[in-house]
CHARMM internal coordinates of N, CA and C (Angstrom, degrees):
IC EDIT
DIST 1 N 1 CA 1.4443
DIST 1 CA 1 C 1.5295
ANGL 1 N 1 CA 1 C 109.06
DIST 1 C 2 N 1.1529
ANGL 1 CA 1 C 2 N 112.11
DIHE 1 N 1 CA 1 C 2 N 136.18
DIST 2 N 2 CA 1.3602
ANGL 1 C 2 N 2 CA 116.01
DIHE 1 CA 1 C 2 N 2 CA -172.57
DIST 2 CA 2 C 1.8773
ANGL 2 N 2 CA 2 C 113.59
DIHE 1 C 2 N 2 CA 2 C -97.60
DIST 2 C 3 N 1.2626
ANGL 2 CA 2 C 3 N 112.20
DIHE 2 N 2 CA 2 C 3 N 143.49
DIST 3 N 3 CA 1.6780
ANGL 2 C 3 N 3 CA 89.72
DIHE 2 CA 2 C 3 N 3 CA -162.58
DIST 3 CA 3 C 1.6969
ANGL 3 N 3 CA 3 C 84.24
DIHE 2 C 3 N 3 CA 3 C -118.70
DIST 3 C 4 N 1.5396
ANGL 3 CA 3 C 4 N 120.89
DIHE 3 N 3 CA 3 C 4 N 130.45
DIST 4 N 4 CA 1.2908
ANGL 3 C 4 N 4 CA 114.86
DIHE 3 CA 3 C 4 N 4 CA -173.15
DIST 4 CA 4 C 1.7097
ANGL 4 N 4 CA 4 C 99.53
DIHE 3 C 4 N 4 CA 4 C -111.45
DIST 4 C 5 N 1.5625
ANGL 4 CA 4 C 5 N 120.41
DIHE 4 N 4 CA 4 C 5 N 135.82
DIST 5 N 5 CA 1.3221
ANGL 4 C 5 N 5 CA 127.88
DIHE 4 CA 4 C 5 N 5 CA 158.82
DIST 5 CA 5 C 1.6743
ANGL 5 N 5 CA 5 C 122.66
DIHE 4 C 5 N 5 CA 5 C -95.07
DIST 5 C 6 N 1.2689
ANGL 5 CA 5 C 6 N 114.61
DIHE 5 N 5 CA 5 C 6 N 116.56
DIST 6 N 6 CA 1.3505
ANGL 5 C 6 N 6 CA 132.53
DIHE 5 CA 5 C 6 N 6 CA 169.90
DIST 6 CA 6 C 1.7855
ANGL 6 N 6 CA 6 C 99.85
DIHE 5 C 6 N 6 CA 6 C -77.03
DIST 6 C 7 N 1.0973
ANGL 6 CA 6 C 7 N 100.49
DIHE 6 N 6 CA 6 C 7 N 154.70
DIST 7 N 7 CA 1.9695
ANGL 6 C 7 N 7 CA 116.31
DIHE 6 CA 6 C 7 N 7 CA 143.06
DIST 7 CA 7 C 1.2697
ANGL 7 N 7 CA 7 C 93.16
DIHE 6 C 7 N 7 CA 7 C -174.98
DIST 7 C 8 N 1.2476
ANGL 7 CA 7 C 8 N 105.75
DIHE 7 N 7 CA 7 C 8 N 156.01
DIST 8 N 8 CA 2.2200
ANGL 7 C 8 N 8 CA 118.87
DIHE 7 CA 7 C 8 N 8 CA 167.33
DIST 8 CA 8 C 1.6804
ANGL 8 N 8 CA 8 C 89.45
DIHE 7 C 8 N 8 CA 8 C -89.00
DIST 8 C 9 N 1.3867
ANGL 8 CA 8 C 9 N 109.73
DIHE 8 N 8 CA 8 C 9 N 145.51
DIST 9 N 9 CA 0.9133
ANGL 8 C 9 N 9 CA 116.17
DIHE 8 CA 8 C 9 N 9 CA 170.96
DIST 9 CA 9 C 2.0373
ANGL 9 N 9 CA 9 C 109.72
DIHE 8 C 9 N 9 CA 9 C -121.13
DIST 9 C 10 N 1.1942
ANGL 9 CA 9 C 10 N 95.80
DIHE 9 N 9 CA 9 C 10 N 112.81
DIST 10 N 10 CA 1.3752
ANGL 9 C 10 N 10 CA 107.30
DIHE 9 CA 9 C 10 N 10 CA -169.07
DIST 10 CA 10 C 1.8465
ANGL 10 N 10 CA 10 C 124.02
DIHE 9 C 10 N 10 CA 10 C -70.41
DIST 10 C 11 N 1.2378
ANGL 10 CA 10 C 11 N 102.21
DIHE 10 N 10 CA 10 C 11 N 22.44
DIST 11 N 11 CA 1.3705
ANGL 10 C 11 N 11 CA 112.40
DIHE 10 CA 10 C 11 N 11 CA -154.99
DIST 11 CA 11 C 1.9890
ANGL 11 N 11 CA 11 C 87.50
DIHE 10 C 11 N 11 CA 11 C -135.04
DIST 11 C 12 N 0.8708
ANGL 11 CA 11 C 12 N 125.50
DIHE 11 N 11 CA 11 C 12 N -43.10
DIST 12 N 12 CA 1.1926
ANGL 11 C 12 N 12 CA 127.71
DIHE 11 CA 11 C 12 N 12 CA 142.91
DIST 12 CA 12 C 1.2854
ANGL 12 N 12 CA 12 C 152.91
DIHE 11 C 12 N 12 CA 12 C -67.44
DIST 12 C 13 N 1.5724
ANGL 12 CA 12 C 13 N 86.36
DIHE 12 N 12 CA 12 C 13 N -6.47
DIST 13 N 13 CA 1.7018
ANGL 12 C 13 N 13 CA 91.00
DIHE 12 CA 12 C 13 N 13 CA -164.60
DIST 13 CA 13 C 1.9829
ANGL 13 N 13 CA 13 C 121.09
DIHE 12 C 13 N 13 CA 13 C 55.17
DIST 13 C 14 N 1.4349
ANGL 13 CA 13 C 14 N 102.91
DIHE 13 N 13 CA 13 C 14 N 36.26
DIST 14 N 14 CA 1.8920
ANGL 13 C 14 N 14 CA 81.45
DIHE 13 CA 13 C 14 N 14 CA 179.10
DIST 14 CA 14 C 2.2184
ANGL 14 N 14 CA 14 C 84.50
DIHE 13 C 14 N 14 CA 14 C -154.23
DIST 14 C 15 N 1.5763
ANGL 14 CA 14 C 15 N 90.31
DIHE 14 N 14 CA 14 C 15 N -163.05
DIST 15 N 15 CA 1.1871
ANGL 14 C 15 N 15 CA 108.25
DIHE 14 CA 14 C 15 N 15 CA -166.80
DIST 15 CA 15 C 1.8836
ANGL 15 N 15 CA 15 C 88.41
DIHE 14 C 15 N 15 CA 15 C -125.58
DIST 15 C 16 N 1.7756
ANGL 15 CA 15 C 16 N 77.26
DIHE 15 N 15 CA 15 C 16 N 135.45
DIST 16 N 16 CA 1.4726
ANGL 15 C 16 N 16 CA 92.29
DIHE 15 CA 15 C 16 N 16 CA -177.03
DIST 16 CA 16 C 1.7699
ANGL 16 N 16 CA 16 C 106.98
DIHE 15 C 16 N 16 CA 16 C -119.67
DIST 16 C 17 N 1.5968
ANGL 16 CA 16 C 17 N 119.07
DIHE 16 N 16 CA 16 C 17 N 130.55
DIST 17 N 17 CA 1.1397
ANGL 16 C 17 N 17 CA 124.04
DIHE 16 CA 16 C 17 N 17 CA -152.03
DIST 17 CA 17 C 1.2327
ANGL 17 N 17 CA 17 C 104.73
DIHE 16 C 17 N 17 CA 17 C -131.33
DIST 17 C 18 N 1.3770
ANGL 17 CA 17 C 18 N 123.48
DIHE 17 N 17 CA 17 C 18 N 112.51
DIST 18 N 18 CA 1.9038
ANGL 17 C 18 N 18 CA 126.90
DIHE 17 CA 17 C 18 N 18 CA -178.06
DIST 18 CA 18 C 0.9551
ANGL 18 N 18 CA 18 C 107.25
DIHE 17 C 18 N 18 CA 18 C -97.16
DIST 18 C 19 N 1.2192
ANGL 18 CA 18 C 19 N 137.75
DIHE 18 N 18 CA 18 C 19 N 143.87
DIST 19 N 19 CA 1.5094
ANGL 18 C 19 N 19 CA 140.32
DIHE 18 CA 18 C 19 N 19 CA 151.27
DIST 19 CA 19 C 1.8016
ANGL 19 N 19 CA 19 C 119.62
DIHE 18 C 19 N 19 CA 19 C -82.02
DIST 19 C 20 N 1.1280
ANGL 19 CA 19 C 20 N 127.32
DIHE 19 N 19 CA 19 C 20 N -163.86
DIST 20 N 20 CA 1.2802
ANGL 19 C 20 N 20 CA 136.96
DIHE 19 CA 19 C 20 N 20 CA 167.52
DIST 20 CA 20 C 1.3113
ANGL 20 N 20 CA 20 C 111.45
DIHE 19 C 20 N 20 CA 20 C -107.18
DIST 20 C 21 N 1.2679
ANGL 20 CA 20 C 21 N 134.20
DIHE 20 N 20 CA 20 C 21 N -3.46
DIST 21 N 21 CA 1.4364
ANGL 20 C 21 N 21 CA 147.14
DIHE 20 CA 20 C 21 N 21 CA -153.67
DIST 21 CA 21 C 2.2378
ANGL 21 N 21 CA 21 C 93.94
DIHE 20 C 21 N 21 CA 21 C -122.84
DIST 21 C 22 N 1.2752
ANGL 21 CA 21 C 22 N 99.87
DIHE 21 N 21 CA 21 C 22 N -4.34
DIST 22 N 22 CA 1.4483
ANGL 21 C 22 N 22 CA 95.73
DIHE 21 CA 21 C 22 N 22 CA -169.22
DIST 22 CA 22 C 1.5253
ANGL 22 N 22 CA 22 C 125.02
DIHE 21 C 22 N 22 CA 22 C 93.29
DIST 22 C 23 N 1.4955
ANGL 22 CA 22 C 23 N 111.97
DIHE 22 N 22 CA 22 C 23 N -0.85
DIST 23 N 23 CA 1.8120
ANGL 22 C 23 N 23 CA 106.83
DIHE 22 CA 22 C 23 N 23 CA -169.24
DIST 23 CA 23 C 1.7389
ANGL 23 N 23 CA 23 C 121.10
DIHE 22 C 23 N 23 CA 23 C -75.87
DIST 23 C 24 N 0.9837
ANGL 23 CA 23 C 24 N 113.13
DIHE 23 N 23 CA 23 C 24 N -168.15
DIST 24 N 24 CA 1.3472
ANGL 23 C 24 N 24 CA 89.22
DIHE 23 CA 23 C 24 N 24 CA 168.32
DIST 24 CA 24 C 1.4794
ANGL 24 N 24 CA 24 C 89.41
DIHE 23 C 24 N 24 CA 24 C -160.41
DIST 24 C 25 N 1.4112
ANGL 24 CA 24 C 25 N 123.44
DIHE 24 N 24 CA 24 C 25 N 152.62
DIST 25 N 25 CA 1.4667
ANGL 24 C 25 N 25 CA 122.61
DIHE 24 CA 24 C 25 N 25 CA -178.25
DIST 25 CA 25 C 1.7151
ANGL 25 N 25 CA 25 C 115.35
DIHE 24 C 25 N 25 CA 25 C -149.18
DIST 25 C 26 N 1.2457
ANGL 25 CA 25 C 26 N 113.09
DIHE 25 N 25 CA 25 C 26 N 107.57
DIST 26 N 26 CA 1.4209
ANGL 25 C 26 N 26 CA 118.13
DIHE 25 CA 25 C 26 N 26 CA 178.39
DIST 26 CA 26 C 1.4707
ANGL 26 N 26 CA 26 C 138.78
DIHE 25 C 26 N 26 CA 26 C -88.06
DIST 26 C 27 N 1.0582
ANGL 26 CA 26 C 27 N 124.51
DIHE 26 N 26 CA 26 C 27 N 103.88
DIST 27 N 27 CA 1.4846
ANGL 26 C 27 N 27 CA 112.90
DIHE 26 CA 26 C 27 N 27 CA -158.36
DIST 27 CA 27 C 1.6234
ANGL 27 N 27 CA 27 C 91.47
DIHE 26 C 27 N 27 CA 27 C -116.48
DIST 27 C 28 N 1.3331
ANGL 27 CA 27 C 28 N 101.68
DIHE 27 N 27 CA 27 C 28 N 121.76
DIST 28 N 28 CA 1.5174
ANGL 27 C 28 N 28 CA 143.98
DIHE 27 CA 27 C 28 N 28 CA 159.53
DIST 28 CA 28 C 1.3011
ANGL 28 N 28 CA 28 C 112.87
DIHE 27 C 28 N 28 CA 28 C -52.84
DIST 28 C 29 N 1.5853
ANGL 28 CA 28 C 29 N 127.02
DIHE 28 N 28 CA 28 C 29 N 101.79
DIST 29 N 29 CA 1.4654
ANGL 28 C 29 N 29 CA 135.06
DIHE 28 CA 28 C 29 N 29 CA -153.31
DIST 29 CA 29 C 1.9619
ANGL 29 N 29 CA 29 C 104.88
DIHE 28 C 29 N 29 CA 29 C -73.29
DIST 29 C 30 N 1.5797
ANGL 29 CA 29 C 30 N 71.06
DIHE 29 N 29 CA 29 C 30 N -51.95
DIST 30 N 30 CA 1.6913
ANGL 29 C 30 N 30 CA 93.19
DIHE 29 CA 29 C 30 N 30 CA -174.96
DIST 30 CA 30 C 1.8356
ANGL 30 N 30 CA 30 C 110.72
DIHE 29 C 30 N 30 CA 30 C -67.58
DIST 30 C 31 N 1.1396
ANGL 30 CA 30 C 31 N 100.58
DIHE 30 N 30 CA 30 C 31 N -10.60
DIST 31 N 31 CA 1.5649
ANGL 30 C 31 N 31 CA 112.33
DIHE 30 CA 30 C 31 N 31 CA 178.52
DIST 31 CA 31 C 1.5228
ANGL 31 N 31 CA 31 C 118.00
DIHE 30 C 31 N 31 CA 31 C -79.70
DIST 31 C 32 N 1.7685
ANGL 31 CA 31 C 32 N 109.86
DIHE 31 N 31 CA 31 C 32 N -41.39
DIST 32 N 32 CA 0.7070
ANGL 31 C 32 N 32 CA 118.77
DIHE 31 CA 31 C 32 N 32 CA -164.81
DIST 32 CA 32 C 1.7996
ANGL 32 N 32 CA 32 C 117.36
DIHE 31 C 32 N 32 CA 32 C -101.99
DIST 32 C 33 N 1.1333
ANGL 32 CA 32 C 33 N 91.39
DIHE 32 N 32 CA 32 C 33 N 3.42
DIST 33 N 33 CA 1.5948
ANGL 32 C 33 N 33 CA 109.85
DIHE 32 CA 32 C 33 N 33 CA -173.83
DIST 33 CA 33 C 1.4420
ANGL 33 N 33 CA 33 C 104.11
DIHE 32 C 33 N 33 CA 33 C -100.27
DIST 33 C 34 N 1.3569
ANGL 33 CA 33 C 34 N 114.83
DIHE 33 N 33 CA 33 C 34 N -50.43
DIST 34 N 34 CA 1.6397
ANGL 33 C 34 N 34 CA 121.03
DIHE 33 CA 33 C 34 N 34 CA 162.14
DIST 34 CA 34 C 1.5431
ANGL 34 N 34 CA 34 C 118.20
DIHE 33 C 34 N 34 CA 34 C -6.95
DIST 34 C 35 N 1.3946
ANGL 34 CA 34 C 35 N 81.15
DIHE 34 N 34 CA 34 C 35 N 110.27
DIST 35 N 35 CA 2.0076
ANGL 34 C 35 N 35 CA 86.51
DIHE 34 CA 34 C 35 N 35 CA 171.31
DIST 35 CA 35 C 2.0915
ANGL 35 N 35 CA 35 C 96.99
DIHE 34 C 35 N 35 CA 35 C 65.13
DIST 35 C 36 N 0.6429
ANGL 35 CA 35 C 36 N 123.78
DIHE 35 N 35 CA 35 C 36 N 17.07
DIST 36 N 36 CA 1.8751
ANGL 35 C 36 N 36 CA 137.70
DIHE 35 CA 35 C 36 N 36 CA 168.13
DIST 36 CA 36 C 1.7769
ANGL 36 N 36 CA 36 C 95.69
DIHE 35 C 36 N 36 CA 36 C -49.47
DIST 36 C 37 N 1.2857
ANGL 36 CA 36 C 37 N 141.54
DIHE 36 N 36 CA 36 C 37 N 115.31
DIST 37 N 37 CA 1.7675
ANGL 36 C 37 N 37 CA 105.08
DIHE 36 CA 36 C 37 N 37 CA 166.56
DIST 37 CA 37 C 1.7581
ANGL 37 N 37 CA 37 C 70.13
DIHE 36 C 37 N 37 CA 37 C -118.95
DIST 37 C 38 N 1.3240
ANGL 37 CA 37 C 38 N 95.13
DIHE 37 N 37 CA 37 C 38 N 165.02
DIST 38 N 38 CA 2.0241
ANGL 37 C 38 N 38 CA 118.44
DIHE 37 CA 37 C 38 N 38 CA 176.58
DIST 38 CA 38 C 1.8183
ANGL 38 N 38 CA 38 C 92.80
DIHE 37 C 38 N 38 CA 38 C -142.41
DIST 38 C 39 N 1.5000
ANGL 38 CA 38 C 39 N 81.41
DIHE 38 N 38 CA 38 C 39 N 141.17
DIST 39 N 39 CA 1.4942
ANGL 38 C 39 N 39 CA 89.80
DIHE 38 CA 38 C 39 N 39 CA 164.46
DIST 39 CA 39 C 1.2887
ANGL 39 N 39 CA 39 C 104.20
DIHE 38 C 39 N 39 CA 39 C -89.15
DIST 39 C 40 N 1.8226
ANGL 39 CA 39 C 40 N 86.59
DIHE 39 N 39 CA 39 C 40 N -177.28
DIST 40 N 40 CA 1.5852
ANGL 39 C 40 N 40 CA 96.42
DIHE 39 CA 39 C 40 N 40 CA -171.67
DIST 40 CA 40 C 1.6810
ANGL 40 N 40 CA 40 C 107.69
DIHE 39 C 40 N 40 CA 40 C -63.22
DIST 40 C 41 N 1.8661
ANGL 40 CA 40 C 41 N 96.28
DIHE 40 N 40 CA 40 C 41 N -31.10
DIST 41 N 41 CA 2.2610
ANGL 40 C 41 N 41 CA 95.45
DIHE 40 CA 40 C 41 N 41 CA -173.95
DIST 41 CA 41 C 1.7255
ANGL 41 N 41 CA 41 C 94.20
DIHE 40 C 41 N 41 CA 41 C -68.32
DIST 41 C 42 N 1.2924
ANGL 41 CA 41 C 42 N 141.18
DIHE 41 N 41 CA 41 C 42 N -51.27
DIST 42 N 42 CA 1.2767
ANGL 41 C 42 N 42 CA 146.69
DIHE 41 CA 41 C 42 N 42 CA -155.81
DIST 42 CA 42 C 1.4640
ANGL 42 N 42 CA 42 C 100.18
DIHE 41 C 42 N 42 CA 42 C -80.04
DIST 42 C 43 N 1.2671
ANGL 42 CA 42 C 43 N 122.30
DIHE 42 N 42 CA 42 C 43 N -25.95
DIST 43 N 43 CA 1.3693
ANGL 42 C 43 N 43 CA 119.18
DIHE 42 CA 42 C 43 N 43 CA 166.41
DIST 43 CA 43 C 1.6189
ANGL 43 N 43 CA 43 C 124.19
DIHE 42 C 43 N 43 CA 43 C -71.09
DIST 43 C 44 N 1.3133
ANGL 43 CA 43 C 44 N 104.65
DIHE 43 N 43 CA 43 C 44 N -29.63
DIST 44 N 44 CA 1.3453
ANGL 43 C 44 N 44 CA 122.07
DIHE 43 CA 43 C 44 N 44 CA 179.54
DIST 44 CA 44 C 1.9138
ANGL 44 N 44 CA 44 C 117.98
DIHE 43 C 44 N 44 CA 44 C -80.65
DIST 44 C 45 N 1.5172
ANGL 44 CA 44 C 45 N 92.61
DIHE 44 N 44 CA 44 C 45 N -24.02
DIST 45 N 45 CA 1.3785
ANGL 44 C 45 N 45 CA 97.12
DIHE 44 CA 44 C 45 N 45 CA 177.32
DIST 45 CA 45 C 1.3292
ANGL 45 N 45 CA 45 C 116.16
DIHE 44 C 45 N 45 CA 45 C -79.06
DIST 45 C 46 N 2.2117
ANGL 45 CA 45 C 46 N 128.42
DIHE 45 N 45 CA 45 C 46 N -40.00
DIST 46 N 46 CA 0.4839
ANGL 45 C 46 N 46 CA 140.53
DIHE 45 CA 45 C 46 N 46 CA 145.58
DIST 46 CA 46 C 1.9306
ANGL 46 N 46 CA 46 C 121.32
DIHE 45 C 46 N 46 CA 46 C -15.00
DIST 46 C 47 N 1.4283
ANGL 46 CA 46 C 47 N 86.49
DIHE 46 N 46 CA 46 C 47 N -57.38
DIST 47 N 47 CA 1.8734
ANGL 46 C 47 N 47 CA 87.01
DIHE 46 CA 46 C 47 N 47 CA -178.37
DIST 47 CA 47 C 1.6687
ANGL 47 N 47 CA 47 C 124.10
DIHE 46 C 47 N 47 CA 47 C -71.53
DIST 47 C 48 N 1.6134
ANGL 47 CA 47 C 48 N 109.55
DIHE 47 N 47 CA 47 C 48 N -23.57
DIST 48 N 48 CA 1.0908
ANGL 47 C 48 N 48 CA 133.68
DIHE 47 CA 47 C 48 N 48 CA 166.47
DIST 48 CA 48 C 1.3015
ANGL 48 N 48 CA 48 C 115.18
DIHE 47 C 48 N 48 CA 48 C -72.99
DIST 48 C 49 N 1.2338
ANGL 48 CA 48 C 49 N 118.70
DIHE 48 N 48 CA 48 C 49 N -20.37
DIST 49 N 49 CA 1.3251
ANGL 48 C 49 N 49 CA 125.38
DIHE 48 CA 48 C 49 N 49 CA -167.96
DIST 49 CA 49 C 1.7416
ANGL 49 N 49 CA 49 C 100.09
DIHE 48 C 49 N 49 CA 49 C -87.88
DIST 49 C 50 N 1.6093
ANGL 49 CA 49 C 50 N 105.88
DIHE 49 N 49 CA 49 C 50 N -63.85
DIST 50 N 50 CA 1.1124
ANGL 49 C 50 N 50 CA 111.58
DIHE 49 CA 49 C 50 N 50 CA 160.81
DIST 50 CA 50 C 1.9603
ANGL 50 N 50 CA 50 C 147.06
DIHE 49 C 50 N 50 CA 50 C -18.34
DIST 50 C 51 N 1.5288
ANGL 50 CA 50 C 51 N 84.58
DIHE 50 N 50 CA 50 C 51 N -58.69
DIST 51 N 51 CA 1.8063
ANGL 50 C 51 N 51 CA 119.18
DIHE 50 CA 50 C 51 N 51 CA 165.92
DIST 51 CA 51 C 1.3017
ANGL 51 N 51 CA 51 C 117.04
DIHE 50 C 51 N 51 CA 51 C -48.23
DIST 51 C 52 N 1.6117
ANGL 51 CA 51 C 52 N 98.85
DIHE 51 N 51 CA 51 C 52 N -28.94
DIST 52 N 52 CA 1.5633
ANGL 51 C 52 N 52 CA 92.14
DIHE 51 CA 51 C 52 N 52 CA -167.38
DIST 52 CA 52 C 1.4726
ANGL 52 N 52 CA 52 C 100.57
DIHE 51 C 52 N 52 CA 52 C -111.84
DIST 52 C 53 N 0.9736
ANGL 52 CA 52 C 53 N 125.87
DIHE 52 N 52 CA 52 C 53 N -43.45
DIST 53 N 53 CA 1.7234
ANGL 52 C 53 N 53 CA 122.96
DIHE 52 CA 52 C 53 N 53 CA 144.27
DIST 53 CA 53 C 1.8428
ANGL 53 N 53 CA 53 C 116.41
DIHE 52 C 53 N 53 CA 53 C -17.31
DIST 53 C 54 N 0.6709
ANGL 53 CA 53 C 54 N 113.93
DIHE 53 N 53 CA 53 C 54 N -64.33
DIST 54 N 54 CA 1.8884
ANGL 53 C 54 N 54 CA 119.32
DIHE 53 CA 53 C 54 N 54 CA 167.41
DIST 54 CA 54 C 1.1884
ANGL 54 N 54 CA 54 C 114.46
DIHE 53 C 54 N 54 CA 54 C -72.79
DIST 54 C 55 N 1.0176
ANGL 54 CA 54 C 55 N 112.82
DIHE 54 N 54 CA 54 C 55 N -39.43
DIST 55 N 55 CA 2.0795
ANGL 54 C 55 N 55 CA 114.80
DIHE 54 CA 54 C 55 N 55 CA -171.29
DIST 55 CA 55 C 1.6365
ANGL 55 N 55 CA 55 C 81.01
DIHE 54 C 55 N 55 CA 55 C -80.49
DIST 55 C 56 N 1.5375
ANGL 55 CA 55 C 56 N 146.17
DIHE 55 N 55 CA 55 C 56 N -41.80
DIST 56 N 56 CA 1.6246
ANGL 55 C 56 N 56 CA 109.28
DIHE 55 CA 55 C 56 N 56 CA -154.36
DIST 56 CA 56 C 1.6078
ANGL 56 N 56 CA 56 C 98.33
DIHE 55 C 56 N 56 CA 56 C -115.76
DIST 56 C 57 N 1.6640
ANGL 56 CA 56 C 57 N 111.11
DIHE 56 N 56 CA 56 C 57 N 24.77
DIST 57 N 57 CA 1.7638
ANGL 56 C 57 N 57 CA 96.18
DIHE 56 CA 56 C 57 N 57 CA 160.82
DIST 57 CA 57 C 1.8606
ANGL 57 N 57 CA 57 C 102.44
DIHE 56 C 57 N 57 CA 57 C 97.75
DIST 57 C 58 N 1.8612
ANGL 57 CA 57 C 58 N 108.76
DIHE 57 N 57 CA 57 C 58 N -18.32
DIST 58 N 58 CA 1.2987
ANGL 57 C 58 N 58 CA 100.00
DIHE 57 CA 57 C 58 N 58 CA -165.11
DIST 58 CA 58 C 1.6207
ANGL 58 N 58 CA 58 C 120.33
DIHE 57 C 58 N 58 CA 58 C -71.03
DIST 58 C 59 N 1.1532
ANGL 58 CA 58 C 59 N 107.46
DIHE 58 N 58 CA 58 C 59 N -6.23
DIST 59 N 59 CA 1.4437
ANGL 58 C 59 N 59 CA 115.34
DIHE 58 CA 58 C 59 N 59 CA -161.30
DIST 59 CA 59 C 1.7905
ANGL 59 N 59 CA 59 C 99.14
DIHE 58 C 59 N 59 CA 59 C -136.41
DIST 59 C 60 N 1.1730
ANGL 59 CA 59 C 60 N 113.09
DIHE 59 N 59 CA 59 C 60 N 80.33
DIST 60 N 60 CA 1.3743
ANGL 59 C 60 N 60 CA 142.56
DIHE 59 CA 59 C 60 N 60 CA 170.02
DIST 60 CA 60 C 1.7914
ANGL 60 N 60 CA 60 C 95.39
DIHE 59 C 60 N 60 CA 60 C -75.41
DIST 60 C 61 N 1.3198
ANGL 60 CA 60 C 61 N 86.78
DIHE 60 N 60 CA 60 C 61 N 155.13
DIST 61 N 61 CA 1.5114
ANGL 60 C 61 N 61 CA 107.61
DIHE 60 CA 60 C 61 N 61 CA 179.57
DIST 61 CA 61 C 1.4742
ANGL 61 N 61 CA 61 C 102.52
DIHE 60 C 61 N 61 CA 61 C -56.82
DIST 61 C 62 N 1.6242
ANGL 61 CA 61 C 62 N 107.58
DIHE 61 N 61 CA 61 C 62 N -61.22
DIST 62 N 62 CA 1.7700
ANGL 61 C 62 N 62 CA 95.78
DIHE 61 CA 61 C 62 N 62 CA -174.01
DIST 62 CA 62 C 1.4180
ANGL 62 N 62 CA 62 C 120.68
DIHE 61 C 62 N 62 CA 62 C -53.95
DIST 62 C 63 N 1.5734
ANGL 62 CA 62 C 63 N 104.03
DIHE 62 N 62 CA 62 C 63 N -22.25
DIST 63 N 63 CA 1.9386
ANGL 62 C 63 N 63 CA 107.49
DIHE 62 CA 62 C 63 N 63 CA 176.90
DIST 63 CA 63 C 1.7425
ANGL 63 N 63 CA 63 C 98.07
DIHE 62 C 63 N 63 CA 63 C 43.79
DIST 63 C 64 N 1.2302
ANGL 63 CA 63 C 64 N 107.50
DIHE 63 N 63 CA 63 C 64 N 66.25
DIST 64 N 64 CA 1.4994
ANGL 63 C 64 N 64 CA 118.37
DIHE 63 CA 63 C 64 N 64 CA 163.89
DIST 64 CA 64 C 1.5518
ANGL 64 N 64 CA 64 C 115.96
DIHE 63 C 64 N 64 CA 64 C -106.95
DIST 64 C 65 N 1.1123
ANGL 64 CA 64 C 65 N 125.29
DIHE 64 N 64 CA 64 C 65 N 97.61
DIST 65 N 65 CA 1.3991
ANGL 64 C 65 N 65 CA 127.74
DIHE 64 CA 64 C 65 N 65 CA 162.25
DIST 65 CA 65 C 2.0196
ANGL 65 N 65 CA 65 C 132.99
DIHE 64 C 65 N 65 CA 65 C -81.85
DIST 65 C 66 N 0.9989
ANGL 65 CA 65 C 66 N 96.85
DIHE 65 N 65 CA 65 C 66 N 120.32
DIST 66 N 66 CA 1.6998
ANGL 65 C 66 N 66 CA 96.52
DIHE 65 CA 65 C 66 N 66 CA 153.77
DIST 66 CA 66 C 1.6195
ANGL 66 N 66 CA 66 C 148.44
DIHE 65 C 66 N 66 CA 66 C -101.82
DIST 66 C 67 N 0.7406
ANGL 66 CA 66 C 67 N 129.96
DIHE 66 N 66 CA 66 C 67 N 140.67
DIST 67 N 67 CA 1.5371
ANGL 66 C 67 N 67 CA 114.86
DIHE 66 CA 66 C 67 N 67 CA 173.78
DIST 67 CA 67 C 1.3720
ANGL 67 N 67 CA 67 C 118.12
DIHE 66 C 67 N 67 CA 67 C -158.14
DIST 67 C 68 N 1.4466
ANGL 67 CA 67 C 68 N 114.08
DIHE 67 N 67 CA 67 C 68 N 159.78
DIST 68 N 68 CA 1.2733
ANGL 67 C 68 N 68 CA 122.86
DIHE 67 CA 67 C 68 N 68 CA -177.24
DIST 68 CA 68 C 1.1910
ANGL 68 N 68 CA 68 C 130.15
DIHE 67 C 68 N 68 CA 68 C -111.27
DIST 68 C 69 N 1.3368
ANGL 68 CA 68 C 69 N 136.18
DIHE 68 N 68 CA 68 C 69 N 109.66
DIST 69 N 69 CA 1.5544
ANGL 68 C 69 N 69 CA 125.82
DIHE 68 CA 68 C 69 N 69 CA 176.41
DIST 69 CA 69 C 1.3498
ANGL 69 N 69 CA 69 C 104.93
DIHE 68 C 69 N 69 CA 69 C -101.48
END
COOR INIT
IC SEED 1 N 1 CA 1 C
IC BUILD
């Protein structure tokens, strides 16, 4: 099972991704947002999406994630 580490790294602007195997994977925020269009409903979900990310604690300053596949 592979155990993968997330964090945003705020100094880059992107998301930084570890593996258990040693990899490392950077994704470029501003890269990936490029040319992005949202409607007004997909825009709205986005903000809802957001709200609840801050309102339930999930998105802490360190924004450290784990997971397991």
């Amino acid at each position: 099972m592979n155990t993968i580490y997330a964090k945003y790294n705020m100094y880059h602007n992107s998301i930084d991704i570890y593996t258990s195997a040693g990899y490392m994977l950077r994704i470029d925020c501003n890269k990936a947002e490029d040319g992005l269009k949202a409607t007004p409903r997909s825009q709205y979900s986005l903000y809802a999406l957001a709200a609840f990310q801050w309102g339930s604690g999930i998105n802490n300053l360190s924004s450290d994630y784990f997971f397991n596949l």
